[in-house]
C-alpha positions as CSV (number, residue, x, y, z in Angstrom):
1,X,-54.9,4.7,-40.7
2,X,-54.6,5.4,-37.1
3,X,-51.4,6.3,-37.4
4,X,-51.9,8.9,-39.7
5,X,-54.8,9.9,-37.2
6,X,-52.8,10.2,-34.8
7,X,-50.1,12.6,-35.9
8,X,-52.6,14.7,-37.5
9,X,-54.7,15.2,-34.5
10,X,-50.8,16.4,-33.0
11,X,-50.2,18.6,-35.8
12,X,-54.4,20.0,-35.1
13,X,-53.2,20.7,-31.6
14,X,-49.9,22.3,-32.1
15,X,-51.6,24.3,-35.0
16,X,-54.1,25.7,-32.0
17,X,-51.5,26.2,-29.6
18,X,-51.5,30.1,-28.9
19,X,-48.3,32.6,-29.4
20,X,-46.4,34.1,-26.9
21,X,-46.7,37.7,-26.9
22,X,-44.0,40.1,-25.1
23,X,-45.2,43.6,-24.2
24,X,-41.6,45.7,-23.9
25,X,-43.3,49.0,-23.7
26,X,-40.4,50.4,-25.6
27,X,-43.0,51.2,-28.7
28,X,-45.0,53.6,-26.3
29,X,-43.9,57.0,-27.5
30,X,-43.3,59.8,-25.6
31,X,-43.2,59.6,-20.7
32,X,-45.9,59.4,-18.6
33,X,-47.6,57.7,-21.1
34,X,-51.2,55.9,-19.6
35,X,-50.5,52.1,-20.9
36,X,-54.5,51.3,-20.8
37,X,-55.2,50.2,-24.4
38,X,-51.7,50.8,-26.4
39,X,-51.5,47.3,-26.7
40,X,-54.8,45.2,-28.5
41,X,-56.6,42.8,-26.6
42,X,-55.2,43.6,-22.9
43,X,-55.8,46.5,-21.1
44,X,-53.7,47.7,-18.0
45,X,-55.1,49.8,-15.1
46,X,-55.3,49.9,-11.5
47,X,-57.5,47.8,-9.7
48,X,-58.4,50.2,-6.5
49,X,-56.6,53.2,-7.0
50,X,-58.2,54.5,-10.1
51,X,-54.5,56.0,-11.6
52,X,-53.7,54.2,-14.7
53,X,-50.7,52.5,-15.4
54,X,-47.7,54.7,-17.1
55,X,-44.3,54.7,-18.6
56,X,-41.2,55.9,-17.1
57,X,-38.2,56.5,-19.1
58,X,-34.7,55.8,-17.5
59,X,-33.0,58.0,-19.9
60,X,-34.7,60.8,-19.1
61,X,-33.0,60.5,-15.5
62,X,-36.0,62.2,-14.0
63,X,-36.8,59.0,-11.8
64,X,-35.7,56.4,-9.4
65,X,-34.9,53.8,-12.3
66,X,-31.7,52.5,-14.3
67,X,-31.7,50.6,-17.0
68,X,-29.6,47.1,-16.7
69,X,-27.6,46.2,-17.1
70,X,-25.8,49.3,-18.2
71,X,-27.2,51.5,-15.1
72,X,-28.4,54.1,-17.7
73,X,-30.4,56.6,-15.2
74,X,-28.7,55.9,-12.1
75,X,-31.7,55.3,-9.9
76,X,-32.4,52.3,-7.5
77,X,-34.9,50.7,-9.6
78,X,-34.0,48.2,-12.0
79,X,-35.9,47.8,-15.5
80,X,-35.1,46.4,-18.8
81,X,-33.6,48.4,-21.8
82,X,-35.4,52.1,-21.5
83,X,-39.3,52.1,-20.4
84,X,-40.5,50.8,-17.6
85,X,-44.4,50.9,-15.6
86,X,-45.5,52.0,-12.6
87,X,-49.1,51.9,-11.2
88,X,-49.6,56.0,-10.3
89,X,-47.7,59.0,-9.8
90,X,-48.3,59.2,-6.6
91,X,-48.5,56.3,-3.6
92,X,-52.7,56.1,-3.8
93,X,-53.0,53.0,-4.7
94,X,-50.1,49.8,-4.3
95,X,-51.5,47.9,-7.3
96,X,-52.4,47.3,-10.9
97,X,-54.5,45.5,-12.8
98,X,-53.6,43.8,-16.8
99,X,-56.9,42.0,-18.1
100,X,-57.0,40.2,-21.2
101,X,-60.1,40.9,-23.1
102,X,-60.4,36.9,-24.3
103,X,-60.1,36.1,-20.7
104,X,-57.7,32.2,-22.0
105,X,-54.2,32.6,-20.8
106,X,-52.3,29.6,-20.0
107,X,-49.5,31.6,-18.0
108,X,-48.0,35.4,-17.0
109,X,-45.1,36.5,-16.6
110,X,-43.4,39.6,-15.2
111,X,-40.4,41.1,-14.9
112,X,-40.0,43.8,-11.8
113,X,-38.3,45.9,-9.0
114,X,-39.3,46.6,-5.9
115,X,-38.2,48.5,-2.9
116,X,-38.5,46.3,0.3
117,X,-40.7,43.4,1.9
118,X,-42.1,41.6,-1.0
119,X,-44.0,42.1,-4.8
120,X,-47.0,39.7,-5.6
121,X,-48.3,38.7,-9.1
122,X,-52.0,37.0,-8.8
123,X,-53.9,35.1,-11.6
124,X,-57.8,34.9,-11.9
125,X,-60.2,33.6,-13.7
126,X,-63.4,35.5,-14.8
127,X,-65.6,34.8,-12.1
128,X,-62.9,36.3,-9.9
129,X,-61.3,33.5,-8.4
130,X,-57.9,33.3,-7.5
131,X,-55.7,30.3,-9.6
132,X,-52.5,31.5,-8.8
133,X,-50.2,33.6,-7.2
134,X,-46.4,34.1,-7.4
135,X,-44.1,36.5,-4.9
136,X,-40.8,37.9,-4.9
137,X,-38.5,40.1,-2.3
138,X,-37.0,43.4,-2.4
139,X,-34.5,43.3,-5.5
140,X,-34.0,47.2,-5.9
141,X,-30.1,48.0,-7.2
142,X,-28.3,48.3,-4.2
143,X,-30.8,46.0,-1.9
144,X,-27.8,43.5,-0.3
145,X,-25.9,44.5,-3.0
146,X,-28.3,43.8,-6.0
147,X,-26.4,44.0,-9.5
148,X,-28.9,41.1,-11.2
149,X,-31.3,43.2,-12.6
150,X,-35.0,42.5,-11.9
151,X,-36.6,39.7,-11.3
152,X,-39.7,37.3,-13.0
153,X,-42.3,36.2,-11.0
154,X,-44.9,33.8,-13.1
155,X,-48.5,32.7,-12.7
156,X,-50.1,29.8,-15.0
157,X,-53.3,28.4,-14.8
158,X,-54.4,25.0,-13.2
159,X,-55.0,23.2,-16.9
160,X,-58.9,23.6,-16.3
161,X,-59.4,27.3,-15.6
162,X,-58.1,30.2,-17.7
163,X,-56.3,33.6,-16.9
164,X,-58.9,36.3,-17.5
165,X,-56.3,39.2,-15.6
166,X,-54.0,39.4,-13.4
167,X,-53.1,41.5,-10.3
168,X,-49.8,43.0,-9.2
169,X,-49.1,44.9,-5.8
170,X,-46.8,45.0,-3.0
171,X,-47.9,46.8,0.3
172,X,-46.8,50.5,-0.4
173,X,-46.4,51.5,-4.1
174,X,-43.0,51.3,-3.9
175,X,-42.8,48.8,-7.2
176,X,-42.0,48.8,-11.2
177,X,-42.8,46.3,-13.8
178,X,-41.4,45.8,-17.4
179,X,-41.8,42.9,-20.0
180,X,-45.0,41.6,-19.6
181,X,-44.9,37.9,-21.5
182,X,-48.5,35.9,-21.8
183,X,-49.8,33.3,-24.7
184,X,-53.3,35.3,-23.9
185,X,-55.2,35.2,-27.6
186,X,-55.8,38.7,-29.6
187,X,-53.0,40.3,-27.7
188,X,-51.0,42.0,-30.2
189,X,-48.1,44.6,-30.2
190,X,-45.5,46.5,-32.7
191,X,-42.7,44.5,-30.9
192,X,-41.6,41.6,-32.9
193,X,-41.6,38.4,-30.8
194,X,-39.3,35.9,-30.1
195,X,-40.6,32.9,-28.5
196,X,-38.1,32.5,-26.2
197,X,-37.5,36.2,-25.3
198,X,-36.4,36.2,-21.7
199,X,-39.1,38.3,-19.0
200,X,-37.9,41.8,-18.3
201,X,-39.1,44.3,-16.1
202,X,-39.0,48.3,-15.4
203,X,-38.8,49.8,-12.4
204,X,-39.2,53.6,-11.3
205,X,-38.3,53.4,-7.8
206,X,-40.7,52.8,-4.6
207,X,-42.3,49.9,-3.2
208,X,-42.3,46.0,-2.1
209,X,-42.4,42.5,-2.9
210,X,-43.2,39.2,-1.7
211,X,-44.6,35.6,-3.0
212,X,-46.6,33.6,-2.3
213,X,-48.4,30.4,-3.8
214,X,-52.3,29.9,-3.8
């Protein structure tokens, strides 16, 4: 009997265990397209600046970005396959803001680019406090060289405290961010999901990174 209680109380807990979502951006139709709400259950804005988040095509090669690994635009910015987001259109603010609306991720990740010193990628919980923080360096195409592509920073919670959002940001607006991966509940997308679908990231072509640990 407790055997059997056992193994069903492991099968209870892998039955609760939440999905991993990957936001691509490539379903976003259309350029300069405001994130915001596209996707349910997380919303993605800037969290000084007031400018919304927005897409950036590399094929459109009206921007800083290529896509890897193929180089598809020929800018200095890496992203992953076609669409790629920036904070604003202009350099008024050096950060954005993704908040999940059930406020219960175990972990972020993001893929980006970013043009010198360093990127950051913060995790809070809903009273605001900081849980974690994760930074990375300049990795634009031909920084030293660069031909890996961007790169994944990653944030997960301290097993007592959920991720109710997350901050990203470098010093100068000089940054891009693509595939967006999170087990957040109610997120949903069009994209179909692999679970072990690597991190991407998109990257139009200005900015900094850096990393660092809380």
């Amino acid at each position: 009997m407790k055997k059997f209680l056992g193994i069903a109380t492991l099968l209870a807990l892998a039955g609760a265990a939440q999905a991993d979502i990957l936001m691509t951006f490539e379903d976003i139709p259309g350029d300069v397209q405001a994130v915001n709400t596209f996707y349910s259950g997380v919303t993605f804005g800037s969290s000084s600046s007031g400018s919304p988040m927005v897409t950036r095509r590399a094929s459109t090669g009206n921007y800083n970005i290529s896509s890897w690994p193929s180089g598809t635009g020929g800018g200095d910015y890496w992203i992953y396959d076609d669409v790629g987001v920036t904070s604003a259109l202009d350099n008024s603010g050096n950060d954005g803001k993704i908040s999940f609306n059930n406020q219960d991720a175990t972990y972020v990740e993001v893929g980006y680019c970013v043009q010198s010193s360093n990127f950051y990628l913060e995790a809070y919980r809903a009273d605001g406090t900081l849980i974690d923080s994760d930074t990375g360096p300049a990795n634009t195409r031909f920084t030293a060289g660069n031909g890996a592509g961007p790169g994944t920073l990653r944030v997960d919670w301290n097993g007592t405290d959920h991720i109710a959002w997350v901050i990203v940001h470098d010093t100068g607006n000089f940054w891009v961010i693509d595939n967006v991966k999170t087990d957040a509940s109610g997120v949903s997308t069009n994209v179909p999901l692999p679970t072990a679908a690597g991190l991407g990231f998109a990257g139009v072509g200005l900015m900094a990174a850096r990393r660092r640990r809380a």
